[in-house]
Structures are given as C-alpha cells and as structure tokens.
Backbone bond lengths (Angstrom), bond angles and torsions (degrees), N, CA, C in turn:
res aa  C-N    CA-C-N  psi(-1)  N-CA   C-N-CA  omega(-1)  CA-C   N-CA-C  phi
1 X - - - 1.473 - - 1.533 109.81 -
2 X 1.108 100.92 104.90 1.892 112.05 169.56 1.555 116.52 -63.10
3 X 1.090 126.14 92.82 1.614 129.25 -175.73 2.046 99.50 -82.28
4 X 1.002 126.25 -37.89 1.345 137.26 -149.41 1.919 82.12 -79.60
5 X 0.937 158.84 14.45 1.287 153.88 144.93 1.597 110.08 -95.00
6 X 1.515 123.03 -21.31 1.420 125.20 -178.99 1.538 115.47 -74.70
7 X 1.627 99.13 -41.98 1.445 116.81 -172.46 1.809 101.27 -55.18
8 X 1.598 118.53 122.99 0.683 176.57 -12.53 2.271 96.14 144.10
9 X 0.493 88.06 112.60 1.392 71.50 166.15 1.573 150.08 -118.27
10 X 1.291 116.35 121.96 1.180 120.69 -133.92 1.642 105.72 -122.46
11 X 1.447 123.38 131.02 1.628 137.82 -178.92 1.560 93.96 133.84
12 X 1.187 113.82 -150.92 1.888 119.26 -159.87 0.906 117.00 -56.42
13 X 1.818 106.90 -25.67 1.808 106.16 -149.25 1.964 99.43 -78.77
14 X 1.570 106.02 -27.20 1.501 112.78 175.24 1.989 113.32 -62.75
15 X 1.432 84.86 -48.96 1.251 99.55 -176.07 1.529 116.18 -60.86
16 X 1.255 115.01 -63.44 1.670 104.64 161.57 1.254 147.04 -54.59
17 X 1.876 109.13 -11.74 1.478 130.11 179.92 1.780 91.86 -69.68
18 X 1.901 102.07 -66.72 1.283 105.26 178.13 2.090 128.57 -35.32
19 X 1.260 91.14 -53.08 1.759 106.30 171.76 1.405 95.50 -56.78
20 X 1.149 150.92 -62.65 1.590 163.72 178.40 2.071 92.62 -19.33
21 X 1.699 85.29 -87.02 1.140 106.18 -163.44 1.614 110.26 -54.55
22 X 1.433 112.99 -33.87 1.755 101.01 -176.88 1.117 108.26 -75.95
23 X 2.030 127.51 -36.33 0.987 119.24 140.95 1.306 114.62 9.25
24 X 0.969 112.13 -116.40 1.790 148.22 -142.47 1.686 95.40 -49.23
25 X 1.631 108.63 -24.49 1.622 122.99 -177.76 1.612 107.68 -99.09
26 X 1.293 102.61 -24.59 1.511 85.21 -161.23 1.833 94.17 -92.19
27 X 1.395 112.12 -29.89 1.280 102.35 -147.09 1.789 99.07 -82.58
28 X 0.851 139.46 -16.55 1.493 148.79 171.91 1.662 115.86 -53.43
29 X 2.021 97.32 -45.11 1.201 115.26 -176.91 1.430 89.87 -75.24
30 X 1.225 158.81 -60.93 1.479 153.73 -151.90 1.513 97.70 -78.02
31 X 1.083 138.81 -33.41 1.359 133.99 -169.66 1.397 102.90 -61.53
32 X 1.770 119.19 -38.84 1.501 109.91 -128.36 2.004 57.36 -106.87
33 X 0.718 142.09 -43.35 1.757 133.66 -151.83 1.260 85.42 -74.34
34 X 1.750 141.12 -45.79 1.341 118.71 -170.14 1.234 91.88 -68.81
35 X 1.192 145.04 -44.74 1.619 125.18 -170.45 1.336 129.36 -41.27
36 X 1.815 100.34 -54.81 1.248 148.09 -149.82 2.117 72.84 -68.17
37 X 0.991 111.15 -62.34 2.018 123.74 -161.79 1.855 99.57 -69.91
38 X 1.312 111.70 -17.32 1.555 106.24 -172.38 1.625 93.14 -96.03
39 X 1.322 107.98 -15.88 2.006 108.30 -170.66 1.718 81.26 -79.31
40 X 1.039 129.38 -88.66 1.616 137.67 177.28 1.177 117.64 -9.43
41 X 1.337 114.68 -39.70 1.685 114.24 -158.95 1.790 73.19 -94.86
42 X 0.972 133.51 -103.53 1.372 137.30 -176.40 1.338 110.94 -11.44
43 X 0.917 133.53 -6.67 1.766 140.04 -169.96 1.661 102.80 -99.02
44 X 1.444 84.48 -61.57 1.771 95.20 -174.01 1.466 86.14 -85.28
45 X 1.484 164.98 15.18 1.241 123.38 158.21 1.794 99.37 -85.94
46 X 1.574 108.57 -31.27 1.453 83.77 -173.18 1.837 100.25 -101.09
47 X 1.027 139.71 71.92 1.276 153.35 157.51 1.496 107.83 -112.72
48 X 1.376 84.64 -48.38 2.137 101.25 178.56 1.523 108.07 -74.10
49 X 1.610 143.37 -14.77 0.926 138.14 -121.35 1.451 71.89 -143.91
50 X 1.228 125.10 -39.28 2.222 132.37 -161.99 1.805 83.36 -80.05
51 X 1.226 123.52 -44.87 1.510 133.34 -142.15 1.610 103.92 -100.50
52 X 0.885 125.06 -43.46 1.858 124.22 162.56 1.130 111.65 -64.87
C-alpha cells in the first residue's frame, strides 16, 4: 500500500487553494450584502427625508 500519493499537501499551496475557493464564495456573498446595505441605507435616508 502506497500512502506517499494520499498524503495531503500541506504549506501555501493548501492554504491559497482554500483562500481561492472561499474567495470565489465569499466574495459574491459580500458584494450582493454591500449592495443589499447601500439599497437600505438609501431607502431609509429618503423615507426619513419624504417624512420630516
């Protein structure tokens, strides 16, 4: 049984695949929530702004 093809590989190259991949997940999710928070803030400034 050859184990030395299983082993896993471990230092930046894991570490940057991981950063890569949440990347590609995380940054889509932050785009659409900063949007999602600039629609809100702009919503309620002129709701507050129609209403005073």
């Amino acid at each position: 049984m050859q184990r030395d093809s299983y082993v896993p590989a471990t230092g930046p190259e894991t570490t940057l695949a991981r950063l890569r991949t949440t990347g590609r997940i995380v940054l889509p999710l932050a785009a659409a929530a900063a949007v999602t928070w600039l629609g809100v803030v702009v919503f309620l400034e002129v709701v507050t702004t129609l209403l005073m």
